[in-house]
C-alpha positions as CSV (number, residue, x, y, z in Angstrom):
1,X,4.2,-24.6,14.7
2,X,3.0,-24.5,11.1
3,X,4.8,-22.2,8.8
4,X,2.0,-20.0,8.2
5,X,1.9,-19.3,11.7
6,X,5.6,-18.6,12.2
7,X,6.2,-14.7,12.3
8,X,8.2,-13.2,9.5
9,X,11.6,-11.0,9.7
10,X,11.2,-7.7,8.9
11,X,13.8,-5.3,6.8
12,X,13.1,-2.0,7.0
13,X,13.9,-0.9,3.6
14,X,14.0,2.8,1.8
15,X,10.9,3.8,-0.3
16,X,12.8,2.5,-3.6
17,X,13.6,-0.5,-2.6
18,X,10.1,-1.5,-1.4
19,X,8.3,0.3,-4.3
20,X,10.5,-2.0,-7.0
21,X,9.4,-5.1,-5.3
22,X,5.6,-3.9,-5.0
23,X,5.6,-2.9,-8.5
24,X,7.5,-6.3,-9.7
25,X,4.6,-8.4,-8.1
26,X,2.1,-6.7,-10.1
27,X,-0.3,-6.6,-6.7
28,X,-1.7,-3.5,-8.1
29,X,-2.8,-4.8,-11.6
30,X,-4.2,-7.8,-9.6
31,X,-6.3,-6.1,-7.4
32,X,-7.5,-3.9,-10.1
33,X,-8.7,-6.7,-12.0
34,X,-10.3,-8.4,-9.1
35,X,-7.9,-10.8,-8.1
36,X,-6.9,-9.5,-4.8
37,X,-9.3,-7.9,-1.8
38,X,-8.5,-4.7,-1.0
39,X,-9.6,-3.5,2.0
40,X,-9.6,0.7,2.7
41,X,-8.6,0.5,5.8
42,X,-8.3,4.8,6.5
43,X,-9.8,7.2,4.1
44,X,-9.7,10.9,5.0
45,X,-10.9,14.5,3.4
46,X,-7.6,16.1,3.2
47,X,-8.6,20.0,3.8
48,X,-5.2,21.1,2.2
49,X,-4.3,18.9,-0.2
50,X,-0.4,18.7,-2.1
51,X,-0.3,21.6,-4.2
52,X,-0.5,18.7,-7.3
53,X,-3.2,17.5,-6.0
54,X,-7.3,19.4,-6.8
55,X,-9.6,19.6,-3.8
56,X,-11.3,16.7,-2.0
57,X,-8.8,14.2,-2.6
58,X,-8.5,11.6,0.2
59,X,-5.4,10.3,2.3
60,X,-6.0,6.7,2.0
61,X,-4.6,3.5,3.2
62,X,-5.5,0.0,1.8
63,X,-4.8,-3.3,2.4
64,X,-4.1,-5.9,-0.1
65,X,-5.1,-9.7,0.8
66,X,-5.3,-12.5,-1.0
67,X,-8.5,-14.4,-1.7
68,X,-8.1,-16.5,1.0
69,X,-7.1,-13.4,3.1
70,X,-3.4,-13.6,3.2
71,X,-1.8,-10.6,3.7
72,X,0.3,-9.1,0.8
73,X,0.5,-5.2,1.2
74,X,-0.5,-2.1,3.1
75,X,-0.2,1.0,0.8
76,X,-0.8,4.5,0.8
77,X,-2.6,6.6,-2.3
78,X,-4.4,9.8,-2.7
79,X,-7.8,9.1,-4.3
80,X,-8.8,12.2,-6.3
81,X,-12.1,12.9,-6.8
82,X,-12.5,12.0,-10.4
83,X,-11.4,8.5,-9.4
84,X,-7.8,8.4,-10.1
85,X,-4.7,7.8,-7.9
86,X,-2.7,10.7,-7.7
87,X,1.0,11.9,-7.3
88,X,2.5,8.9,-9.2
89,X,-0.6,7.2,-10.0
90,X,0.3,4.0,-8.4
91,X,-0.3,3.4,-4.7
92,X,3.0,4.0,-2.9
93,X,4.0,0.7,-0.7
94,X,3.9,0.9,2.9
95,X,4.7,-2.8,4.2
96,X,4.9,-5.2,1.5
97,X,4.6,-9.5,2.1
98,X,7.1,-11.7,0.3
99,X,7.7,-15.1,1.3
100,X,10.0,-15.5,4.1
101,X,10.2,-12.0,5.0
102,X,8.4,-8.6,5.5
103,X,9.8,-5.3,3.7
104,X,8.5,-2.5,5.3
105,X,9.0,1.5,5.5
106,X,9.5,3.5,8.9
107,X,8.1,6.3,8.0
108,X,9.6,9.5,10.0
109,X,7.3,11.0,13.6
110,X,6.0,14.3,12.7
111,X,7.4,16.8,14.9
């Protein structure tokens, strides 16, 4: 079976340890130049936003692909309505692609 084909390990990993290596590979920067796709993949009106946060913001999740479509990250952001990201003003990594291995986040069930 070709590499590419071959399913990758995943390490579940805390938020910092994920968010270095998505912030290391510059994926953001990329996209925002037009380098990567980005797909939204979930955008939602949050009624009550974080208290940081001004009315119609949206929950969002995007993923981050290649050109040629490969898979590199799924991340979360709050879109404001002026256009910026809110919170930190970076997206905040979710699953994140390196080469021989997946990083991801398990994010806790809500009660």
């Amino acid at each position: 079976m070709p590499q590419s084909h071959k399913k990758k390990p995943t390490d579940w990993v805390s938020d910092n340890i994920i968010r270095q290596q998505f912030n290391k590979s510059q994926i953001f920067e990329q996209a925002k130049s037009g380098k990567l796709k980005t797909k939204v993949k979930r955008s939602s009106h949050l009624k009550n936003p974080p208290p940081t946060e001004p009315y119609c913001t949206h929950s969002q999740i995007l993923f981050y692909s290649s050109q040629k479509g490969k898979p590199l990250a799924i991340v979360h952001q709050y879109l404001r309505p002026d256009g910026t990201i809110g919170a930190s003003g970076r997206p905040d990594p979710k699953v994140f692609h390196l080469p021989n291995r997946i990083l991801a986040v398990k994010t806790p069930k809500k009660k």
